[in-house]
N, C-alpha and C positions, 0 to 999 in steps of 0.2 A: 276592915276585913279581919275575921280572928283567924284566919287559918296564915298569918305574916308571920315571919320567920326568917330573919336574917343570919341565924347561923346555917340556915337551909342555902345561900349565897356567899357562903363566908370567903370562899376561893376569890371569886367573882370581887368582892369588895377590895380585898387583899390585892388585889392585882391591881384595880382601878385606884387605888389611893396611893401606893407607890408611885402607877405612871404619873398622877398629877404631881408626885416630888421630885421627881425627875424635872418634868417640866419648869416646874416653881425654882429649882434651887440651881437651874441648868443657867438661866444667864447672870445668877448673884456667882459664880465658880469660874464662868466662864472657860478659857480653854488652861485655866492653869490649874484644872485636876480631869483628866481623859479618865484615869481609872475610876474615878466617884459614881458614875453616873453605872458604870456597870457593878459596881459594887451594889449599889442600891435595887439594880434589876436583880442580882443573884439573889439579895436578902428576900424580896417581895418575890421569885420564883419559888426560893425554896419556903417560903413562910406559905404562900399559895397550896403548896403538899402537903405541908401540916396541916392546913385547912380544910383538904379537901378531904385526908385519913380522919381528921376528926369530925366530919359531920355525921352523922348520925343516920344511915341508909335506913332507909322507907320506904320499898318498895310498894306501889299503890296509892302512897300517902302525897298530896300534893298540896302546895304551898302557893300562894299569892292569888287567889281567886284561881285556881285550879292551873297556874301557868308554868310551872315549875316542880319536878322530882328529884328526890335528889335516892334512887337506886343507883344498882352494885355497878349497873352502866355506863352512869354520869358519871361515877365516883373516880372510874378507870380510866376514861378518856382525859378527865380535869387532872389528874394525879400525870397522867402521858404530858400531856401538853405543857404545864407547867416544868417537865422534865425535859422536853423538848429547850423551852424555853432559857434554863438551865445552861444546857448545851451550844442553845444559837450563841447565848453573852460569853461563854470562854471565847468559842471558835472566832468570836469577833473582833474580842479587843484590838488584836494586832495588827488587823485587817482596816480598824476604821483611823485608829492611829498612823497606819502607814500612808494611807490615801488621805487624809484630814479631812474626814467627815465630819459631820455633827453628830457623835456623840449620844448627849440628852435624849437629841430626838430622833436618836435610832432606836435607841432603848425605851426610852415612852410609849414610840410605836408601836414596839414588839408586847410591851404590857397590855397594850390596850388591843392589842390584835387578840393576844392569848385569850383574855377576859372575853371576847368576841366569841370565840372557836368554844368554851367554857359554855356560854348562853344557848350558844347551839343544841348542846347535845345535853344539855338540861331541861331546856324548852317541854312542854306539852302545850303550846299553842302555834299555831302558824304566826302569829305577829312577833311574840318571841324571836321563832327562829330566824323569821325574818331581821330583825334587828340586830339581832346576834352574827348573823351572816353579812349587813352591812358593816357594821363595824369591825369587823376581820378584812372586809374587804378595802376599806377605805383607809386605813390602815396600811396593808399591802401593796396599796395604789402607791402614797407616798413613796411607800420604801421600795421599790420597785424605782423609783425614780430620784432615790437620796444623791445619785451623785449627779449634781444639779451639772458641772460644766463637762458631761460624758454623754455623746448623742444618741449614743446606744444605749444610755441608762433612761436617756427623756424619752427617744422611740417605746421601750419597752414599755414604761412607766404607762404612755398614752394610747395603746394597744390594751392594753393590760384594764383599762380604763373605761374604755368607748367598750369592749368586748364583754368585760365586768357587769359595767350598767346597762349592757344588752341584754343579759342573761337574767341580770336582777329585774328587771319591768317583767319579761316573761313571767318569772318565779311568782312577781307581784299581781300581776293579771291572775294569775291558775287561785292564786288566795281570793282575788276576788269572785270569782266562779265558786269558790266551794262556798263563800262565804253567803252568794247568792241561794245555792243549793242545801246548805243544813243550816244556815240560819246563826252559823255560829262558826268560831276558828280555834277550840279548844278540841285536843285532839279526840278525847273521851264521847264530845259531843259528836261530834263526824264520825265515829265510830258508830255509836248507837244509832244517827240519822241513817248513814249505808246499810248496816244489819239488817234495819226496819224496813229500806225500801227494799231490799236483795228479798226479805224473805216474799214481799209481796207480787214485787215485780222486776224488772230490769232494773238495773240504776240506772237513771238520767242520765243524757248524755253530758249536759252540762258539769257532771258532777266528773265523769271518767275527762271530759278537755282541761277541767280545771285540775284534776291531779294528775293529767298527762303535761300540763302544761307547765306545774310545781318538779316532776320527774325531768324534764329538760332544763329547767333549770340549775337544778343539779347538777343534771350532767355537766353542763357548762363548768361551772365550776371544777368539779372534779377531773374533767379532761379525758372524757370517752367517749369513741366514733359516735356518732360523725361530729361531735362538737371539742373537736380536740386541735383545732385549727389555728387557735390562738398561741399554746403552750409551749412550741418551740421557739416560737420568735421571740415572747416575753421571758422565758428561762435565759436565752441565749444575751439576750442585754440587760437585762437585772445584776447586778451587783453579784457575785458568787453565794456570799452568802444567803442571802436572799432566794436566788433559786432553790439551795437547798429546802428552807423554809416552808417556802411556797410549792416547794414538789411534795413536801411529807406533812406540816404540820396543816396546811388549808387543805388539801386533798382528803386525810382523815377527817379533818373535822366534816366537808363535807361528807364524806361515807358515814360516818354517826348518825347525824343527823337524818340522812336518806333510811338507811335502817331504820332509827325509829317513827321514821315515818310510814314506809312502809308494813313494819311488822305491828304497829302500833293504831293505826289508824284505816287500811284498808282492811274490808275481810279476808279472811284468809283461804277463802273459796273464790279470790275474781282475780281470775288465772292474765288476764289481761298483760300487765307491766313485768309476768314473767315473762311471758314470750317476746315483750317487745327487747328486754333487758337479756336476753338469753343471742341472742342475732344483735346487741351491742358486746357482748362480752366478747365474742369470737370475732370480730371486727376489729374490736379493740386492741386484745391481743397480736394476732397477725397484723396490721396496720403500723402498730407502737414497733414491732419490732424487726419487719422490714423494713421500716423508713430509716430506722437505727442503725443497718448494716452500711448505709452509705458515707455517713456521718463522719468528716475529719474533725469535727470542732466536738472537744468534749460535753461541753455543758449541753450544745443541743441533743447529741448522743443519751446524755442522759435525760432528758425532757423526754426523747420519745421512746428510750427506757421506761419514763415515770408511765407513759400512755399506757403502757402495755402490763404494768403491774397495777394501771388501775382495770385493767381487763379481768387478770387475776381475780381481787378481789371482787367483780361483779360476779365470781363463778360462785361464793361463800354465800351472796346475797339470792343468786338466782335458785340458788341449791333448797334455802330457807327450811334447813333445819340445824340442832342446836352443833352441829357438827361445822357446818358453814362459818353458823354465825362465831363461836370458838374462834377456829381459826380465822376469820378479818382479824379479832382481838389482838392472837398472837402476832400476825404479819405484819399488827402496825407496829406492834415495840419493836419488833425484825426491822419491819423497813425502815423503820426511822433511824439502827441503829445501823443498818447500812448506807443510806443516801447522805446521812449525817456527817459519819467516818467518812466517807469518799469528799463530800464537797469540802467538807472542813483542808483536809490535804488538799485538793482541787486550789481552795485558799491559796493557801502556803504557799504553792506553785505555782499561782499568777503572777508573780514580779511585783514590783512595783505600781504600774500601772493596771492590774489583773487582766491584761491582755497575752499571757501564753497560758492559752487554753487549746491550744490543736493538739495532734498527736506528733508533730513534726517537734511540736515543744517537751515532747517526752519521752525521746529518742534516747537510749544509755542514761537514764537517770536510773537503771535500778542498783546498779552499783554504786553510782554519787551518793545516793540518798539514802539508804536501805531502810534507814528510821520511817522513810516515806512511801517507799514503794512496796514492799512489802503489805505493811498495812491496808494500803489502794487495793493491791492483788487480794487481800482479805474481804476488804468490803462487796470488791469485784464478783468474787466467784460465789460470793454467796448471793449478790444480784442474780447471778443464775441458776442460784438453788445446785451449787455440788455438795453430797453427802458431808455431814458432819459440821456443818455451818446452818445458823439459823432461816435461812431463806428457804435451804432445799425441806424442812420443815414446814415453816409456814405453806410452800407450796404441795405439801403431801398430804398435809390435812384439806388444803382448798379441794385439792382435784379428790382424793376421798368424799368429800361432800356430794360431789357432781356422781361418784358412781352408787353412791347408797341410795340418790335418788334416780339410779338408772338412766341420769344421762352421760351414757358413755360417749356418744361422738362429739361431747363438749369435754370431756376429759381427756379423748385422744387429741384431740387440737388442742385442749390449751399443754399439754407434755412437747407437742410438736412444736408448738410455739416457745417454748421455755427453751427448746433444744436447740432452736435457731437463735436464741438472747446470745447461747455461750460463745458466738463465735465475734460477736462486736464487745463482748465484755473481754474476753482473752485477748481480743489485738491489741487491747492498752496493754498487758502486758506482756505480747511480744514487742511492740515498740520500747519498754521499758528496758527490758531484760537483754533482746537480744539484737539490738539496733549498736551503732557507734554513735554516742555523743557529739552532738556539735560543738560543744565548748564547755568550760567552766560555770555553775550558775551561782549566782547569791542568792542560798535561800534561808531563813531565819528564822527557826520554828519559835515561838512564841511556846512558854511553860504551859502558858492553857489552853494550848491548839493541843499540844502534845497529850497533854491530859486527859480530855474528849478524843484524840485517834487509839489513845493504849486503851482506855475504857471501852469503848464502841466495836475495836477489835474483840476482846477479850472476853464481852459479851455474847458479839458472835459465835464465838466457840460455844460458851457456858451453854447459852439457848440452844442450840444443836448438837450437844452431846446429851446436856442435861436439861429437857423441855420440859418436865413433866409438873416441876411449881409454877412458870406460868402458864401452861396450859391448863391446872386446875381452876387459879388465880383468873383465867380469861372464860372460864366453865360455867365457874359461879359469877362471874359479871352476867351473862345472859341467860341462864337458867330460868330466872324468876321472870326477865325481861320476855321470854317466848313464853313461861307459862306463868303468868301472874295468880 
């Protein structure tokens, strides 16, 4: 094929050849160097950003027999993720040290998940993405399950799993339905197959089950109504870190990926997966954040938190102008640098065994701690979008979206839905701040925990007073991607 081009995957390579060092060098080291192994993921994350700022954007121009772009898109999301990635290896170290995890193949995992999440929202074929979404996914499986003698980690792990590869056969089925339908799985060609029959006649039903049936599978993934049934159980016994992860870094990538499926490959006349996605998104919202209000256990609390701002973001996609799409861009470096900060301290605060995750566990720590809580209350209020923090941004531009295309009773509900987040995001810190202590705790912040919470703080601010470089920055990622 002359159109091959591996600095067109250069991220992608760069990830993938790290994790196999990890692997390789993981039992010549064995446990008498803990820090090597995250050493070697920060170098291969941050060498991953250099990779991904130096490819060479092409919008239009595709690579590997048509399977691969490497636009302003791709370039944002690989540049997020690897940055994400960054973030999980501080917030870890002292987490997998305290608990005496493995290490290697935490970090292995997480390269190879990244590389995964990367393939994604690169892709222009369905096999691609398909494959790109297994391997994030299987991936996640393990690590969902790394703390092999915690039964709440193996439950989660095996939920996580049976639920996963439910969604992926679905995903797989809808590929084979289009693939029966235009004869092909690259996304250019399904394009022009739909166009052809749209202009003549209906499209095939075969053709709308098979990409109803690729849109559920997504969903799944991503964690909105009605398939968001899995999310609190597998948040709630995954590892902390982990949750975080799997709440912000698989969640985008799915959302990536669905965007460019949808804006990419259906026409932009077959009103159909609006209306279905329009009655998910108000579901989502109010559901993620009712079920949130009852919540004594943090990490689930934020699970159906995560539900409810993956609500949000289906407001950008169902809006599907370049206002919408913008802002998801913005709300992922938002939310990432919010769920991130929170679970990271979340961390910190689990003890030893990261089992004080209630709120009964959070009672007068905001005085104990203040290096902690404070921070938390940062992360916190900008989960529910108050003025002057990054969130209440990313969510001004989402619901702006919804009224420029006149849908205002999806705008009023999702404000009304944001207004009810604020009162299960403030109890944490009325229990923090205005609760008595039950005792003394030991807690040990780690130099690179501390690191990712001052940073992730301090961007929330930045983003929220001062939005306007990455919202250019998130402008021209989709510009060219809505009008090629």
């Amino acid at each position: 094929m002359s159109d091959i081009s591996f600095s067109a995957i250069l991220p992608e390579l760069i990830l993938c050849i790290f994790g196999i060092l990890v692997m390789v060098l993981g039992p010549f080291l064995g446990r008498n160097s803990r820090s090597f192994g995250g050493t070697l993921a920060l170098l291969g994350f941050a060498t991953s950003i250099v990779g991904a700022l130096l490819v060479p954007e092409s919008a239009g121009k595709l690579f590997f027999n048509g399977m691969v772009t490497t636009d302003a898109f791709s370039i944002f999301f690989r540049v997020l993720f690897a940055a994400i990635g960054v973030v999980m290896t501080l917030g870890s170290l002292n987490y997998l040290h305290r608990l005496k995890l493995p290490t290697f193949e935490y970090f292995a995992l997480l390269l190879f998940a990244s590389a995964g999440m990367n393939f994604m929202v690169l892709s222009t074929d369905l096999l691609l993405t398909f494959i790109g979404l297994e391997i994030l996914s299987i991936a996640t499986y393990v690590l969902a399950g790394i703390r092999r003698d915690d039964a709440a980690s193996n439950e989660s792990a095996i939920k996580y799993f049976f639920m996963g590869s439910f969604s992926s056969a679905i995903l797989l089925y809808g590929v084979a339905l289009i693939y029966g339908s235009a004869h092909s799985t690259s996304y250019q060609a399904i394009l022009k197959h739909a166009a052809a029959v749209n202009g003549q006649q209906q499209i095939p039903l075969l053709f709308l089950i098979g990409f109803g049936l690729i849109i559920v599978g997504f969903c799944f993934k991503v964690a909105v109504v009605p398939f968001q049934v899995w999310a609190p159980d597998v948040y709630e016994g995954a590892p902390t870190p982990i949750t975080g992860f799997l709440s912000v870094a698989s969640k985008m990538a799915g959302f990536a990926a669905l965007i460019r499926i949808l804006f990419q490959v259906l026409p932009h006349d077959l009103p159909q997966w609006v209306q279905l996605l329009v009655v998910s998104s108000i579901l989502t919202m109010w559901i993620g954040n009712l079920s949130a209000l009852t919540q004594t256990n943090i990490k689930r609390m934020l699970a159906y938190s995560s539900i409810a701002h993956a609500g949000y973001i289906l407001i950008g996609i169902v809006a599907a102008n370049q206002t919408g799409i913008t802002a998801i861009l913005y709300y992922a470096v938002a939310y990432a640098l919010m769920n991130l900060g929170a679970f990271t301290i979340i961390t910190i605060l689990s003890g030893r065994d990261d089992r004080r995750v209630t709120l009964e566990d959070y009672k007068g720590i905001g005085f104990q701690y203040p290096q902690l809580s404070f921070p938390l209350t940062i992360c916190l209020i900008s989960l529910a979008g108050i003025p002057t923090t990054a969130g209440f941004i990313g969510k001004f531009f989402l619901f702006s979206a919804a009224v420029e295309e006149k849908m205002y009773l999806l705008a009023v509900l999702a404000v009304l839905a944001a207004l009810v987040s604020v009162y299960y995001y403030l109890r944490v810190v009325v229990y923090m701040f205005m609760f008595e202590p039950d005792g003394k705790r030991e807690v040990r912040i780690h130099p690179a925990a501390g690191v990712v919470v001052l940073v992730c703080c301090l961007l929330i601010f930045w983003f929220g007073l001062f939005p306007t470089w990455l919202l250019e920055v998130s402008r021209q990622a989709v510009i060219l991607f809505l009008h090629p």
